[in-house]
Backbone as a ProteinNet text record, in pm:
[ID]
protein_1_A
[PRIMARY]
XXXXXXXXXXXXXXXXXXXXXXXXXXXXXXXXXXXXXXXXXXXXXXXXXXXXXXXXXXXXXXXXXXXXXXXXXXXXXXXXXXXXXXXXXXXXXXXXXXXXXXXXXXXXXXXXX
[TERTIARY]
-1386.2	-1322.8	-1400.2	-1460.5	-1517.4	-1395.1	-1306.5	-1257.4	-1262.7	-1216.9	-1179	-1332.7	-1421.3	-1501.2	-1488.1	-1362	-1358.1	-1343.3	-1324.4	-1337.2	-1186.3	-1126	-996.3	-941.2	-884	-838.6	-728.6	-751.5	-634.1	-584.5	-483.7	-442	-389.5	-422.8	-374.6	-286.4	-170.7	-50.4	-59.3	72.8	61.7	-36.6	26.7	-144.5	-253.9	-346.8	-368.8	-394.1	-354.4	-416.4	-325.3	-423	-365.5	-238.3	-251.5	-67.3	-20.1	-0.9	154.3	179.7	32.9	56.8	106.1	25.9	73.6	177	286.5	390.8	463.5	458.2	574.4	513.5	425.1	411.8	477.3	444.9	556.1	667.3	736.7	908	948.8	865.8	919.8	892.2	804.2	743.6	906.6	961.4	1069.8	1211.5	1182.2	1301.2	1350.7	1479.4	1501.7	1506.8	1463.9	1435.8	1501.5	1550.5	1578.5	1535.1	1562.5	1454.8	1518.2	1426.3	1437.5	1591.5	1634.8	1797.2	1868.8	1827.2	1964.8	1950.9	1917.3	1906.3	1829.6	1925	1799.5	1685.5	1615.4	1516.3	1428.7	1355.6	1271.6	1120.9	991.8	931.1	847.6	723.4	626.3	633.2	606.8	567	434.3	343.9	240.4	150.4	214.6	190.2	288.5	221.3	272.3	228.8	324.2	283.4	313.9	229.6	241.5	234.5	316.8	364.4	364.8	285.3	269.8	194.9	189.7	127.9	57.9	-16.3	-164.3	-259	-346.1	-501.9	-524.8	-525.1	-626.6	-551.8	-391.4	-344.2	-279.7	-191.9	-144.6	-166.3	-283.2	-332.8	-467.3	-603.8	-678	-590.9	-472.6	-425.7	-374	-338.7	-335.7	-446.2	-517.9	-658	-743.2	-736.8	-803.4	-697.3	-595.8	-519.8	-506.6	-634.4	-646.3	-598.1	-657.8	-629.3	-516.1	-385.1	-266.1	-171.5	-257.7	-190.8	-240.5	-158.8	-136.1	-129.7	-197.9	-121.8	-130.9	-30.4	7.9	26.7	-70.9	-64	37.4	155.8	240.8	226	220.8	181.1	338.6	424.9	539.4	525.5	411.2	476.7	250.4	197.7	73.7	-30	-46.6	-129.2	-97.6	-176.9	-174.8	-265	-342.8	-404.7	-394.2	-475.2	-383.2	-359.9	-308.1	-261.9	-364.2	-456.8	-565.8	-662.9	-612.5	-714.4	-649.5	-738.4	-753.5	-860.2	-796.1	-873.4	-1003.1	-1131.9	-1281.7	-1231.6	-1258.1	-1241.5	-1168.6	-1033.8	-961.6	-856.7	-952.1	-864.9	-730.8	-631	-527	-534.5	-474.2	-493.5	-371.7	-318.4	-219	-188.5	-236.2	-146.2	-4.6	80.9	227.6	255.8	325.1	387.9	485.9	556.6	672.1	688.4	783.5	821.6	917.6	975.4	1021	938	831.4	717.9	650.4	632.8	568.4	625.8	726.7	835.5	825.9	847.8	854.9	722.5	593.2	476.5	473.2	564.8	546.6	652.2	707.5	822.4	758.1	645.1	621.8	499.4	415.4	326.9	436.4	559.6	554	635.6	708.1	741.7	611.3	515.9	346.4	280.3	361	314	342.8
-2105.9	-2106.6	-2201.2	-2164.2	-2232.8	-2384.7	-2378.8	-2535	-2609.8	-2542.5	-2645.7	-2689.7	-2571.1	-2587.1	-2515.5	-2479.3	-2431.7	-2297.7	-2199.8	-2060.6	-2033	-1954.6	-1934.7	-1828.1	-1843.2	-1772.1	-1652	-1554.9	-1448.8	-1309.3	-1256	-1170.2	-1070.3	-946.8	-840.5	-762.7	-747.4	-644.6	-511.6	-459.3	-313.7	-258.1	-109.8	3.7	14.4	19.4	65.2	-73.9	-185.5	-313.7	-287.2	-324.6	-332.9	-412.3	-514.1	-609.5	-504	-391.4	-326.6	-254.6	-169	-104.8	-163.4	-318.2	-413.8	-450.7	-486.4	-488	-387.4	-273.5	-128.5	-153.4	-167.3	-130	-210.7	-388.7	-495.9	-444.3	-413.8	-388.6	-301.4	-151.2	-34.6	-23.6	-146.8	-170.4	-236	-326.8	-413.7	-345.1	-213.2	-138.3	-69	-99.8	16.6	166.1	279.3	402.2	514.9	608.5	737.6	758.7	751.3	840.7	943.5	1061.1	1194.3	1215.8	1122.3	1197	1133.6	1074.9	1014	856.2	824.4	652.7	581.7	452.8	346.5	269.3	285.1	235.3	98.2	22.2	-83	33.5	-12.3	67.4	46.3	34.1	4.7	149.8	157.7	280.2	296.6	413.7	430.3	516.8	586.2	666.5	673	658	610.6	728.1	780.4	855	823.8	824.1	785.2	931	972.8	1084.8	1045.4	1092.5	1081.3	1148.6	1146.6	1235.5	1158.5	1051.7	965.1	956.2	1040.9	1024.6	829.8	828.4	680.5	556.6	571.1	464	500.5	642.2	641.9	720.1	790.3	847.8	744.6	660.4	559.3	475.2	414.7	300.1	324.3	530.8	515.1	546.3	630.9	621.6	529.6	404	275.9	214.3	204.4	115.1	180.1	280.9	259.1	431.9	428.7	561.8	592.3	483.6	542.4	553.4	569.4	605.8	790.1	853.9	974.3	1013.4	1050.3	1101	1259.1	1228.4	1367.5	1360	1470.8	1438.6	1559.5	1579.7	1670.3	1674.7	1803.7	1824.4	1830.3	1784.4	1737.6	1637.4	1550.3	1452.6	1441.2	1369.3	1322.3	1442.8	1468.7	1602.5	1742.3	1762.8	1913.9	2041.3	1991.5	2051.4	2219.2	2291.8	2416.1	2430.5	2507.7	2498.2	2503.9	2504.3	2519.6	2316.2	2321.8	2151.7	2059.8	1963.1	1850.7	1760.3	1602.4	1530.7	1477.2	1518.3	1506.9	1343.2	1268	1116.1	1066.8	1093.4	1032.4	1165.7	1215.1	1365.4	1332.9	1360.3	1394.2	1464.8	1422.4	1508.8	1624.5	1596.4	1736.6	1778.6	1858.8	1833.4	1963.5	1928.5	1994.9	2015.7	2176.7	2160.2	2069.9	2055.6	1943.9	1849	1779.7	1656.4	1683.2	1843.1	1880.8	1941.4	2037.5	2070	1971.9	1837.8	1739.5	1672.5	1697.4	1630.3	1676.1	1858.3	1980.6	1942.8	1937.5	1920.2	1746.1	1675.9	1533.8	1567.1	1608.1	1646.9	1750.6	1809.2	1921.8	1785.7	1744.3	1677.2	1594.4	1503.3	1419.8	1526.3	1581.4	1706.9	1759	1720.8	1822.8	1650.6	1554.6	1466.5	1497.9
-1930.7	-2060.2	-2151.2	-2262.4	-2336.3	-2404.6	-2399.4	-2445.5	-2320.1	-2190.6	-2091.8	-2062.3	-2030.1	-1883.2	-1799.4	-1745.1	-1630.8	-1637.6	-1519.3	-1533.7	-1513.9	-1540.5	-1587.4	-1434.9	-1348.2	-1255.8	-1339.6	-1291.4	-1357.8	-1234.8	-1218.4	-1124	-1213.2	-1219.1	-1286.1	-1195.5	-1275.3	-1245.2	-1293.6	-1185.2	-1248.9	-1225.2	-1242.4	-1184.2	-1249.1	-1178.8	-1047.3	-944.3	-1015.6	-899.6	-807.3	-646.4	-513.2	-514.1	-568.4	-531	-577.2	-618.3	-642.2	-504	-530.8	-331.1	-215.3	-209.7	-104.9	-177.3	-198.2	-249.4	-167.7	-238.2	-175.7	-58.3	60.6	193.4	273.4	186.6	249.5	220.7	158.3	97.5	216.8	235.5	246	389.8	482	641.1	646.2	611.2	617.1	604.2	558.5	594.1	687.5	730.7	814.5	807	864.2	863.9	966	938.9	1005.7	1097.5	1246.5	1331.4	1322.2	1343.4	1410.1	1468.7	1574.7	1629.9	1499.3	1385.7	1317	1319	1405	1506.9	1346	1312.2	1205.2	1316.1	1296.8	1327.4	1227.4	1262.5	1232.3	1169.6	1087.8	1038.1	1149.2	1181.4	1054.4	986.6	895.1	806.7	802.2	808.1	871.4	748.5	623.8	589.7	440.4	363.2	213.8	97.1	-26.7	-97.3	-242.2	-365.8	-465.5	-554.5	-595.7	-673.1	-835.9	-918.3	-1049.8	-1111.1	-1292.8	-1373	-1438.1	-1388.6	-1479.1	-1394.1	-1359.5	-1263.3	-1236	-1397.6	-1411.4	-1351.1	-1344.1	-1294.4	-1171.2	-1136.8	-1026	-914.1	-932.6	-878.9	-815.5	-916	-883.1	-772.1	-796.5	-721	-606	-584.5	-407.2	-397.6	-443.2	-347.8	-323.4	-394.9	-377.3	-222.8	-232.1	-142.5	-7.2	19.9	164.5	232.3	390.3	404.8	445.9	443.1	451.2	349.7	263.5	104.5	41.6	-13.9	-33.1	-174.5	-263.1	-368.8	-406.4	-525.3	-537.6	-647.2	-726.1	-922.5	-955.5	-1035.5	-1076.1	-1233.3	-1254.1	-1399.4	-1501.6	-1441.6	-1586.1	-1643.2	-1701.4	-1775.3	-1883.5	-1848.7	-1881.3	-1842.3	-1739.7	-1690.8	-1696.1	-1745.8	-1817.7	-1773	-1687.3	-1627.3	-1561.2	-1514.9	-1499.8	-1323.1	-1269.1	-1158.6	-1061.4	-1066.3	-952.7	-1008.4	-1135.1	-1174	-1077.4	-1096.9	-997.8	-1102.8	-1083.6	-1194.2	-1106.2	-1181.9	-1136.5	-1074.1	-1162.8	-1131.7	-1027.8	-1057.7	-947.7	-920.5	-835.2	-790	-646.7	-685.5	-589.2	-464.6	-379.6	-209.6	-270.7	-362.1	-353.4	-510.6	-561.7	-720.2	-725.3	-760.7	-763.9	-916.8	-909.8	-1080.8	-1111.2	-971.2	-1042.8	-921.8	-972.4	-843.2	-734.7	-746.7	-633.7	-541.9	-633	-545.3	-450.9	-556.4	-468.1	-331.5	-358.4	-211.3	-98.4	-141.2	-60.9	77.8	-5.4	27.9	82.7	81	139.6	251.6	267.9	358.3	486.4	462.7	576.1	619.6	548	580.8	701.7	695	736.6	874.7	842	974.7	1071.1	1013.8	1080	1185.8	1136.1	1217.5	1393.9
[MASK]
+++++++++++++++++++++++++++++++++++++++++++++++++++++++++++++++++++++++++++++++++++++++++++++++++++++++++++++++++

């Protein structure tokens, strides 16, 4: 910083920075979960999905945070794209017309485990 001297430490929030990802994985590892017969179970959670309509922020910030992160770009809100697009830059493992589509398709994925 030119008055102090010193170099100014700073942490950016919000997407696409990693503390938000690590954030939801701590939160959502710490929850209890459904097994299969019904039974709550302890996590870890193994397999994470970020569902949204902005390439640049929520789509970039799961595919940066690692290979057990998932996204899925849905064209109701920012993306407009046509049903076969996929954003060059930060392209989606799944793009859905809507956010029920997108579920549908997070729901067999996690049944196909």
């Amino acid at each position: 910083h030119a008055l102090t001297g010193r170099v100014v430490e700073q942490t950016l929030y919000g997407k696409p920075h990693p503390v938000q990802y690590d954030f939801v994985e701590t939160l959502l590892s710490e929850l209890p979960v459904a097994a299969a017969n019904g039974e709550m179970v302890a996590g870890p959670v193994d397999r994470f999905y970020m569902v949204g309509d902005n390439p640049l922020t929520d789509l970039r910030g799961a595919n940066t945070a690692g290979p057990h992160w998932n996204s899925v770009l849905v064209r109701t809100g920012l993306w407009q794209g046509g049903p076969d697009d996929n954003d060059p830059t930060d392209p989606a493992d799944k793009v859905a017309e809507d956010v029920g589509e997108a579920v549908d398709w997070i729901m067999r994925q996690e049944h196909s485990k």
